[in-house]
N, C-alpha and C positions, 0 to 999 in steps of 0.2 A: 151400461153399468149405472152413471149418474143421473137417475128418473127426475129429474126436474125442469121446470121451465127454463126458455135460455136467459130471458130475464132475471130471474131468480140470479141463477149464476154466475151473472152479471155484474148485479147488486152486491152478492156475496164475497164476490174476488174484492171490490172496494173497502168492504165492512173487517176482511181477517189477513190477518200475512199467508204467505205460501203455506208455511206448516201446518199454522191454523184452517184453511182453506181444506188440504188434504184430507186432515184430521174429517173435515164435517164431510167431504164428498165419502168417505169410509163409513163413516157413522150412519148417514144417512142409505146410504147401502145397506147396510149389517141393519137395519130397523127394518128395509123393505123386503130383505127375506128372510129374516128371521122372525117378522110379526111381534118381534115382545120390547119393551121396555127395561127389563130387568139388565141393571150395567152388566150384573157378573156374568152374565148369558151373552152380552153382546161384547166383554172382554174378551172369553175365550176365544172367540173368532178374530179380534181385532189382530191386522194382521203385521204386529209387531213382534221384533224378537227379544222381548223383556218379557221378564216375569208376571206371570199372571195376577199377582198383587199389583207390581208397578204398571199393569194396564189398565188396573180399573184406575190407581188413582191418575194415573193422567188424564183419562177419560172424563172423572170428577174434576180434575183443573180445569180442562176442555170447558165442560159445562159451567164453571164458575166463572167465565171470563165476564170483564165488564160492557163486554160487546153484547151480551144477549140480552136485549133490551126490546122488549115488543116495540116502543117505537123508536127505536133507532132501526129494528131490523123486518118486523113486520110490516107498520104501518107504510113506509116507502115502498114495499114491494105490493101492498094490497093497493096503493094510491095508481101506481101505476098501473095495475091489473086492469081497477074500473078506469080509468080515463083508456086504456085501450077498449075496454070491453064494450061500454055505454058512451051513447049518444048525452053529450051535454044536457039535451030536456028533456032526457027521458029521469022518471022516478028511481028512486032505490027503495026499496022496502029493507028495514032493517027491523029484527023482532027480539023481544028479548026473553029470555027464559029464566027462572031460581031452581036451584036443584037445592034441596038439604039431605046431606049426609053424616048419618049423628049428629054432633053438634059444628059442623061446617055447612056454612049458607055459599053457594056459589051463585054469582047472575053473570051470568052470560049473553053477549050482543051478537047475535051475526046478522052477516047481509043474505036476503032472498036470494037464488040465484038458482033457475029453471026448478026442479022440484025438490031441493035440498038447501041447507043452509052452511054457510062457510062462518066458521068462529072469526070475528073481531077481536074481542076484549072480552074481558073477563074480571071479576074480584069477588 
């Protein structure tokens, strides 16, 4: 059910209480077969027994928490990632990219890794 590293899981049982915990094993569920982003899409499913308004906005609390913080919840999980992955003297290639969209400039940093790039950071 919960497609994630054990690491990850690990990390994440520290970062959220129980409820919150559940909440995001659900969530991230309901994203990897449902493929979409859209809350009201991913409410329907959510498998609680409230009303379909009071799922999304819990879903929006969910999301608004002040835990979700790239580096309080990314960074520690990608730090760990490379110090298992890579050898201390080997290199990192990190590359960065700008998107504009209309009038939004994105630049984005990830790390090389085999023939794809994993997002860092972003602004």
């Amino acid at each position: 059910m919960f497609q994630l590293p054990q690491f990850y899981q690990e990390y994440l049982k520290k970062q959220f209480n129980l409820p919150q915990y559940l909440t995001l094993c659900l969530l991230v569920n309901l994203l990897q077969n449902l493929k979409t982003v859209r809350l009201e899409e991913m409410a329907k499913l959510f498998p609680y027994p409230i009303k379909l308004r009071s799922r999304i906005k819990k879903l929006q609390r969910f999301l608004s928490l002040k835990n979700w913080k790239v580096e309080t919840i990314w960074f520690p999980i990608l730090k760990s990632w490379i110090m298992n992955q890579w050898e201390s003297n080997k290199v990192i290639y990190l590359v960065m990219d700008r998107t504009q969209w209309q009038n939004i400039n994105i630049l984005m940093v990830s790390l090389v890794h085999h023939q794809g790039a994993i997002p860092v950071y972003f602004i």
